[in-house]
Residue, then its C-alpha position, 0 to 999 in steps of 0.5 A: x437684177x438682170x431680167x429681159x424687161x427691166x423695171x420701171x415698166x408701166x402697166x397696160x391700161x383700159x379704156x371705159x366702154x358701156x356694154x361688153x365688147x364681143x369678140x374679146x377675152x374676158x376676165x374680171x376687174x379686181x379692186x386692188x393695187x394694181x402690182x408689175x412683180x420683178x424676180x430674179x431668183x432671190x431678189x424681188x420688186x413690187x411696183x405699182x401702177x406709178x412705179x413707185x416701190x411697195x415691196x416693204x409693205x407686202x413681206x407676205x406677197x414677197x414670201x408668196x411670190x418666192x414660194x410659187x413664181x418662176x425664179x426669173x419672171x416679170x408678172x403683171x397682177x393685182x395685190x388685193x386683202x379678203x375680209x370675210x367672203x369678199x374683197x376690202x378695198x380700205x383694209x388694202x389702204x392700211x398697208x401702206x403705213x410708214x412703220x415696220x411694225x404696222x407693216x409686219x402686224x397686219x401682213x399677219x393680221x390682214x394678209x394680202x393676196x397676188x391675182x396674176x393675170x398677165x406674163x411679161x417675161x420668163x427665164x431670159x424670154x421676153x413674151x411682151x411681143x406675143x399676142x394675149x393668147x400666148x401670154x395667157x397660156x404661158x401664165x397659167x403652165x407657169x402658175x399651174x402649181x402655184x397655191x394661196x395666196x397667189x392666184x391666177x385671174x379666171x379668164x374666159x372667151x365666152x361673152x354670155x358667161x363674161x354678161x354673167x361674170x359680171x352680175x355676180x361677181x360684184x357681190x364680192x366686191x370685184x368691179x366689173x370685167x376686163x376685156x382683151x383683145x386675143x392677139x393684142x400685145x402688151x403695151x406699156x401705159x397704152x390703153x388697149x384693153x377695155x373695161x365695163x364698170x358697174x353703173x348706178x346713180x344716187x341723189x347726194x347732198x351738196x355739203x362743201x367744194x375744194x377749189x381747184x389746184x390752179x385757181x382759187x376761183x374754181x371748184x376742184x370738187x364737190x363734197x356730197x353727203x347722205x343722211x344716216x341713222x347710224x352713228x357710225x357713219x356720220x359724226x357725232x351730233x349730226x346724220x350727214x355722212x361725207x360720202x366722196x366727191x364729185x371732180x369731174x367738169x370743165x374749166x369754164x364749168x368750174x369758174x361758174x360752178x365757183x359763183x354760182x355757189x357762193x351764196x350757200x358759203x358758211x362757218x363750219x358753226x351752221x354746218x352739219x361738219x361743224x366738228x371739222x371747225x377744230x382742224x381748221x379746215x384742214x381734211x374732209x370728214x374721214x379723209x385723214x383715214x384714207x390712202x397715204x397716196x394722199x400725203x401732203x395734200x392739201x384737203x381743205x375745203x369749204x362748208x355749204x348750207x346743206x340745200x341743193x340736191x346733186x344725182x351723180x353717178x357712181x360704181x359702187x360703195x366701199x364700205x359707207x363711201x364711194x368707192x371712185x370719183x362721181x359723175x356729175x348727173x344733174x342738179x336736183x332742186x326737186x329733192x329734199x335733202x333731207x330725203x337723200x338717205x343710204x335707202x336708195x342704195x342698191x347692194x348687190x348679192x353677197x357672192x363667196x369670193x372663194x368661188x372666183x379664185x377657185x375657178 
């Protein structure tokens, strides 16, 4: 491979504002592997945020990819999986599986799709010096023939249509919008774009903690439950859904966090997860289906008597989980546990993806 920029190159990152900036070029924030794709005629890399290789898990994206890129380019973009009229974050997961044969049966049965939203390089042009502008209108003459399952972002200068993006698109599983600054250059692992993220609090039961990696006296994160009246949630023999967690505190916070919930420590025999007592406390309730980005992970944690109340704030639910880390809000000593059902979860209005990539 002989490309102006040569892998690994990692992707330009945003930083989180509360309101949409003006001024910017607008696009919306999809919910996928973030992906740099590298060809040069018949060879081709995929990358991933980290730049580790997935090339092997997406033949479809790579048949794509030679069917409608230039045949010597560098494009950064998003690998994402549609399942009805919206995206779906844990069926993307899935993809990243150790055989060939899974790999191959699902690129047909749960087929990926490419969202370029930006042009690193083409032909022997290097275009990372050029301002956003440039960039973009290189992409789409590049792209203007290109077909599904490749697709270039929607994009927009105009902030009121961006307000309204933003509202609507979520109802298609997107995760709120990307502004970029028209003249900005790209700059590897800089964050110079900015992202505006959906936000919603959710009253959560406390169910367990993690210590953290590097002191045993120190919580890591905090599991947090929902009560459910669908089985299909929750294990069998109890309504508590495991939900996600919540990470995010200093260190000191963390030692007390430590002490202060010692006295709520059980056996999984007291616990709602008791079923979890069988893998010796090895994984959280359905973790062992999440990303194989985890592998090797140590996932054990500690059960605890179900009884304080926790507001966190989150984006949006994938599935019948959060879909990202929480944020510590509050202690809620106000709030039956009990109380703390799927009920209070807003859903946005299912929104046709198809419209989006269409646009």
């Amino acid at each position: 491979m002989d490309l102006p920029v040569m892998p690994p190159v990692k992707p330009m990152l945003a930083k989180s504002v509360p309101t949409i900036p003006a001024g910017m070029r607008y696009e919306p924030k999809w919910d996928g592997f973030r992906a740099i794709i590298f060809r040069d005629g018949d060879e081709i890399e995929i990358a991933s945020r980290n730049t580790r290789p997935i090339t092997r898990y997406f033949p479809e994206v790579v048949e794509a990819i030679r069917a409608n890129l230039p045949d010597r380019c560098v494009v950064d973009g998003e690998i994402v999986t549609v399942v009805g009229n919206g995206l779906d974050f844990e069926t993307l997961q899935q993809r990243i599986h150790p055989a060939a044969s899974r790999v191959t049966k699902l690129a047909v049965d749960t087929p990926a799709s490419l969202i370029a939203f930006d042009l690193l390089a083409v032909g022997d042009e290097d275009l990372t010096g050029l301002p956003f502008d440039r960039r973009r209108a290189r992409l789409e003459a590049e792209l203007a023939a290109a077909a599904a399952p490749v697709h270039v972002t929607p994009a927009t200068g105009d902030e009121a249509l961006a307000a309204r993006w933003f509202d609507a698109f979520e109802g298609a599983g997107l995760d709120g919008l990307v502004a970029k600054p028209a003249d900005g250059t790209y700059q590897p692992d800089k964050r110079t774009m900015f992202k505006i993220k959906h936000a919603r609090t959710a009253d959560c039961v406390l169910a367990g903690y993690r210590t953290h990696k590097t002191d045993d006296h120190a919580i890591g994160s905090l599991l947090l439950g929902l009560y459910s009246t669908d089985e299909s949630t929750a294990p069998p023999g109890t309504r508590l859904a495991a939900v996600g967690v919540a990470a995010s505190f200093p260190m000191a916070r963390r030692r007390e966090l430590f002490t202060e919930l010692a006295p709520l420590v059980t056996s999984f025999d007291d616990h709602p997860w008791a079923w979890a007592e069988q893998e010796a406390g090895n994984r959280t309730p359905r973790e062992s289906e999440g990303s194989r980005w985890s592998a090797g992970k140590d996932l054990s944690f500690t059960p605890l008597c179900p009884e304080r109340v926790l507001e966190v704030r989150f984006d949006h639910l994938e599935g019948v989980r959060f879909r990202h880390t929480t944020q510590f809000v509050r202690w809620r000593d106000d709030r039956d546990p009990t109380t703390c059902t799927y009920a209070q979860m807003e859903r946005p209005v299912t929104f046709d993806l198809a419209e989006i990539l269409t646009r």
